[in-house]
C-alpha positions as CSV (number, residue, x, y, z in Angstrom):
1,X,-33.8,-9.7,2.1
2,X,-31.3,-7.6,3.5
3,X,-28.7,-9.7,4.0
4,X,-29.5,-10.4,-0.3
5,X,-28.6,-6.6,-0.9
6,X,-26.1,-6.4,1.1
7,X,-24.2,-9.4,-0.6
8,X,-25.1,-7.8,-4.0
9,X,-24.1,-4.7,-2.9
10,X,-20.3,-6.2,-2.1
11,X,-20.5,-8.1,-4.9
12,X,-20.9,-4.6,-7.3
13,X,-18.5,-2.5,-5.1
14,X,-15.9,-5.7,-5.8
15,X,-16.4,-5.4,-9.5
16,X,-16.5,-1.5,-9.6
17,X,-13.2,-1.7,-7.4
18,X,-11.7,-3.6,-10.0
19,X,-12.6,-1.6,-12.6
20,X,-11.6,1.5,-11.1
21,X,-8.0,0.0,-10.0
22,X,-7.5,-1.2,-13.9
23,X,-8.0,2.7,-14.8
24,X,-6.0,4.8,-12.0
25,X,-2.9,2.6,-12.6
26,X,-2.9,1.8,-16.4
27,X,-0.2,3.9,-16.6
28,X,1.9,2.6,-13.6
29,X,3.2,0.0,-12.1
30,X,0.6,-0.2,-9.2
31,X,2.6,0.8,-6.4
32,X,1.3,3.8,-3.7
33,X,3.2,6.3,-5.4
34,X,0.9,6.1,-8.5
35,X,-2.2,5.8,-5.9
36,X,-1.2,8.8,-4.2
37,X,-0.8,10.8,-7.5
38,X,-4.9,9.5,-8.7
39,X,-5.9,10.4,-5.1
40,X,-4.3,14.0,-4.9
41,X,-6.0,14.7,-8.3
42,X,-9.5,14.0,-7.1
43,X,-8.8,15.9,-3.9
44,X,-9.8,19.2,-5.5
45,X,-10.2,21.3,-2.4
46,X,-6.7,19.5,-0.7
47,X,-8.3,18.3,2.4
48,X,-6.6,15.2,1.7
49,X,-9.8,13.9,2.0
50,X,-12.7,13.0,-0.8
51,X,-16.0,13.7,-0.7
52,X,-18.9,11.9,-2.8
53,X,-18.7,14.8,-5.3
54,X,-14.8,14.5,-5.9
55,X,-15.1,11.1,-6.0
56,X,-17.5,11.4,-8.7
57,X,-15.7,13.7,-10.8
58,X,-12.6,11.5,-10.2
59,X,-13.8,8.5,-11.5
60,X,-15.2,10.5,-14.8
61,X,-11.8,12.3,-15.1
62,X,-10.4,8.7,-15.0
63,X,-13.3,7.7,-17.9
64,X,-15.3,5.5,-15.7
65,X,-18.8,7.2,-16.5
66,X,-20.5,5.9,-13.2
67,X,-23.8,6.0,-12.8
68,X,-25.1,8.2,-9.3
69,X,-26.3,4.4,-8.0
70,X,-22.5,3.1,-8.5
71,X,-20.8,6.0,-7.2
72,X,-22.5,5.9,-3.7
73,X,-21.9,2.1,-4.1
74,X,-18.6,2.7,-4.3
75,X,-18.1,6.0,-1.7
76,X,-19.8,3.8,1.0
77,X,-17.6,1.0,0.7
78,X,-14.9,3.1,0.3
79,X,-15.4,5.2,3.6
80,X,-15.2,2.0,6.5
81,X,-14.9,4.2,9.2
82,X,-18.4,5.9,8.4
83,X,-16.9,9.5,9.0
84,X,-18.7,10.5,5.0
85,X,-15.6,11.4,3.6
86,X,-12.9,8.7,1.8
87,X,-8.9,9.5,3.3
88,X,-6.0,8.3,1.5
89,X,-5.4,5.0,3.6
90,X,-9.3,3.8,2.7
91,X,-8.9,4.6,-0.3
92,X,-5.4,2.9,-0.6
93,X,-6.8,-0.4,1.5
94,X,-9.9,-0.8,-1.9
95,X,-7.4,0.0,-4.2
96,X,-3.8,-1.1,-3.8
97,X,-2.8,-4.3,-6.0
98,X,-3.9,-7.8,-5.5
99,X,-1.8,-10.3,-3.8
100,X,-1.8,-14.3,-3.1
101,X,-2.2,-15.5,0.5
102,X,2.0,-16.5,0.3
103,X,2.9,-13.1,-0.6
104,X,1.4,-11.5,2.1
105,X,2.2,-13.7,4.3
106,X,6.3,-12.9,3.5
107,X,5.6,-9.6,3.4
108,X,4.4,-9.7,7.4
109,X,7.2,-12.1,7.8
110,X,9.5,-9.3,6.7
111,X,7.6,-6.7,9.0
112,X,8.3,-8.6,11.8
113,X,11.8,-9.4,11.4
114,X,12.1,-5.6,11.2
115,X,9.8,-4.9,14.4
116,X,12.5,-5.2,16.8
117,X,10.4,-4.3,19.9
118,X,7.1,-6.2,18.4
119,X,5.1,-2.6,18.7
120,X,3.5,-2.9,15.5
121,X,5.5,0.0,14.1
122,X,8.6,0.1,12.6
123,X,11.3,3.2,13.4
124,X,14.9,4.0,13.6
125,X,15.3,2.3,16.7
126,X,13.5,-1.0,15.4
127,X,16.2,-0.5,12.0
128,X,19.5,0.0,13.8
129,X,18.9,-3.9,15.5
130,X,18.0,-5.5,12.6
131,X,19.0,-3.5,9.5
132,X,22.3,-1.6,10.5
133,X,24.5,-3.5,8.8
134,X,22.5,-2.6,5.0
135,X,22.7,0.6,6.0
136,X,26.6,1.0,6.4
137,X,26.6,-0.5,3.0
138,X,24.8,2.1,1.0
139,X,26.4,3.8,-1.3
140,X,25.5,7.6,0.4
141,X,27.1,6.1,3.8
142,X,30.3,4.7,2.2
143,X,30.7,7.9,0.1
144,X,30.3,10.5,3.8
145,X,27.4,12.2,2.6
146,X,24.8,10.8,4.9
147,X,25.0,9.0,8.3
148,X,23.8,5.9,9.6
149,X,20.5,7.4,11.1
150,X,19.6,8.8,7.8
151,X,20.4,6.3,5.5
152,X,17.4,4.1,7.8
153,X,15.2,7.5,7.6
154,X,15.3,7.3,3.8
155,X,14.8,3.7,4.2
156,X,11.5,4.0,6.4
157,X,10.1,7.5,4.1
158,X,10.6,5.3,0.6
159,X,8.0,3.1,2.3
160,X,5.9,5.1,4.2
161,X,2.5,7.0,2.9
162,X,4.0,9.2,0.2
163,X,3.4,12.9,1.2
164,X,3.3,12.2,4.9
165,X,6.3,10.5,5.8
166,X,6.4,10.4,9.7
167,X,9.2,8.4,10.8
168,X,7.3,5.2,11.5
169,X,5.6,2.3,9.1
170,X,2.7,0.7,10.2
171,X,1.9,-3.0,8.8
172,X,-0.7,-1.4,6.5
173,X,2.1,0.7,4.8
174,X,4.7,-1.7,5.0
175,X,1.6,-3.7,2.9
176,X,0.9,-1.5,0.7
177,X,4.6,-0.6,-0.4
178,X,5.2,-4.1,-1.4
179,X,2.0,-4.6,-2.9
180,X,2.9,-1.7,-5.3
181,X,6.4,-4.1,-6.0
182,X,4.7,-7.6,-6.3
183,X,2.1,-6.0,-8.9
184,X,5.8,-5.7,-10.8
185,X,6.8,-9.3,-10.2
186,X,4.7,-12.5,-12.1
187,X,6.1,-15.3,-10.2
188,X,5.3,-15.8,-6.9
189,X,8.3,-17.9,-6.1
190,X,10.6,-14.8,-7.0
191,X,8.4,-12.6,-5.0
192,X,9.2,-15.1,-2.0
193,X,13.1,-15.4,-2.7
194,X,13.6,-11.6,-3.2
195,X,11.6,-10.8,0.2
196,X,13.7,-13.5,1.8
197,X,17.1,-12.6,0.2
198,X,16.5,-8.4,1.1
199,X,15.3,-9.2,4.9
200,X,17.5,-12.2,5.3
201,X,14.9,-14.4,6.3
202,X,14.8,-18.1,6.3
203,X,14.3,-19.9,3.0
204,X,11.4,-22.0,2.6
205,X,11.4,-25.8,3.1
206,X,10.6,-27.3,-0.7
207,X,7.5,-28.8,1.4
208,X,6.1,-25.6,1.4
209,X,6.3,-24.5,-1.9
C-alpha cells in the first residue's frame, strides 16, 4: 500500500514538474539563467531559499493554479535533502531541461577532460592545463584588456550558478549549464559534434552513433 502511494506520488510530482518547467521557461531558452530569474522571483523574503508558501504563490504567479494537495506534492519532492525549505540547486536538479542518455554522457566527457587533477571540481588551475591555449585566443586577451587568468575566470562564472559565482564548477553546474544549451539544439548528433569540437574531444566511431 505504501509502496502504491509512494509510486503515485512520483508519478504526479513527474507530471507537475513538467508542467511547471513548460511555464517558468516559455519565455526562454531553458538554460539556468532563465531558472535563476523564476527562482529569485518566488524568493520573496531573499533567503535564497523557498518555503512552501513562496512556492505556492510562485507557481500561481506563473498561472499554474495548484491545488494545496499538489503543491506539497511538489515542495516535498522538491526539497531532497529534507531541510523544509527548496534552495536553488534542488530546485535547479527538478527543473533544468531534459536530456538523452548521449548527451549527458558528452557533457561528463567534457567535464572530465577539463578536471585536470580528477577532484570533481573544475578551477583556474584545472583550465590553464587543458584550456590555455582557447584562452590566449579570445578576443579580450589578444586586444590587452584582460589576462590569461581572467579570461578562464569568465570562462568558469558564465557556467557556474548565476548569482554565486565561486571560482569552481561542480559536475552538477557544469550539467546544468549545458542542459540550458542542448534545450537550444534539436539534433542530438550536433549536440555531440559541437561538445566534441569546443573540448576537443575524440569524435565518435560511426559504430556508436
Amino acid at each position: 500500500m505504501y509502496g502504491c502511494w509512494k509510486r503515485e506520488m512520483s508519478d504526479r510530482a513527474s507530471e507537475l514538474f513538467d508542467r511547471m518547467r513548460n511555464k517558468c521557461l516559455s519565455r526562454g531558452c531553458g538554460g539556468i539563467k532563465d531558472l535563476a530569474v523564476v527562482f529569485r522571483k518566488m524568493d520573496i523574503d531573499y533567503s535564497k531559499r523557498l518555503s512552501k508558501e513562496e512556492l505556492k504563490d510562485g507557481t500561481d504567479m506563473y498561472g499554474l493554479q495548484l491545488n494545496d494537495n499538489d503543491v506539497n506534492v511538489l515542495f516535498v519532492s522538491f526539497d531532497m535533502d529534507e531541510n523544509k525549505t527548496i534552495d536553488f540547486s534542488e530546485f535547479l536538479f527538478r527543473l533544468r531541461p531534459k536530456m538523452s542518455q548521449a548527451r549527458q554522457d558528452v557533457i561528463m566527457e567534457s567535464f572530465n577532460k577539463l578536471d585536470a587533477n580528477g577532484d570533481g571540481h573544475l578551477n583556474i588551475d584545472d583550465l590553464k592545463v587543458v584550456y590555455a591555449a582557447n584562452a590566449r585566443n579570445h578576443p579580450k586577451y589578444l586586444s590587452g584588456e584582460w589576462t590569461e587568468d581572467e579570461v578562464l575566470r569568465s570562462f568558469l562564472d558564465s557556467i557556474d550558478t548565476p548569482g554565486s559565482p565561486d571560482g569552481k564548477v561542480t559536475r552538477d553546474e557544469f550539467m546544468n549549464y549545458y542542459a540550458g544549451v542542448s534545450a537550444t539544439i534539436d539534433d542530438d548528433c550536433y549536440f555531440d559534434l559541437m561538445m566534441r569540437s569546443c573540448y576537443g574531444l575524440p569524435q565518435r566511431s560511426s559504430q556508436s552513433k
